[in-house]
N, C-alpha and C positions, 0 to 999 in steps of 0.2 A: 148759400153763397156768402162770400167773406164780405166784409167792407172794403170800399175801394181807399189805398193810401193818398194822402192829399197828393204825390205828386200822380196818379193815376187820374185822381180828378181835375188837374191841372189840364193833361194832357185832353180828355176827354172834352173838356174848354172849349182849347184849339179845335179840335173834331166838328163840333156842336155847330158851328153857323155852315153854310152850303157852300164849300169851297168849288173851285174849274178842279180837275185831274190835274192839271198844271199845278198848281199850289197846293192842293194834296201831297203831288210826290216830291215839290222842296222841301217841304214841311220835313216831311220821314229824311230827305237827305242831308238836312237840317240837323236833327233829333238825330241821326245817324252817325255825323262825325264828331258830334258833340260826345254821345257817347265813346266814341272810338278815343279822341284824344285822351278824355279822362280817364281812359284803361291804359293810354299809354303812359299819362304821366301817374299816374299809380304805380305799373309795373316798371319805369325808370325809376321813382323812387326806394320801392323794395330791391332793387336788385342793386341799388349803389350802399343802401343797409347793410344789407348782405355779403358787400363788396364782391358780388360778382362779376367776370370778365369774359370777353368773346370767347377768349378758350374755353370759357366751363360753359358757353354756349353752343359751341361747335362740340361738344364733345357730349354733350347732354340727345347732340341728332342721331350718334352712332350707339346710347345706351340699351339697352333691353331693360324695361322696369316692370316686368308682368311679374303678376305675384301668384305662386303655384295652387289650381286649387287643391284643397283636400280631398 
């Protein structure tokens, strides 16, 4: 088994004393939009890099990108 990364042990922390099911699931809902945002503002920032725009986002839903196999 691998080593846990400190923020693994971080969260493990929070885990570790005897929460209610009520605080359990803020916690995850917590930990849940936190990560959500910071995928958002990740992928706003790549895509103004990029200078992508809605068109090339609406036009990216009607592509076909399968790649054939051998």
């Amino acid at each position: 088994m691998s080593k846990l990364t400190p923020t693994q042990a971080e969260i493990l922390k929070l885990f570790q004393s005897h929460r209610s099911e009520k605080e359990l699931r803020e916690l995850k809902e917590v930990l849940g939009k936190y990560l959500a945002e910071k995928l958002v503002y990740e992928a706003d920032t790549e895509f103004r890099k990029r200078n992508y725009t809605v068109s090339d986002i609406e036009r990216w839903k009607t592509e076909h990108r399968r790649v054939k196999e051998s």
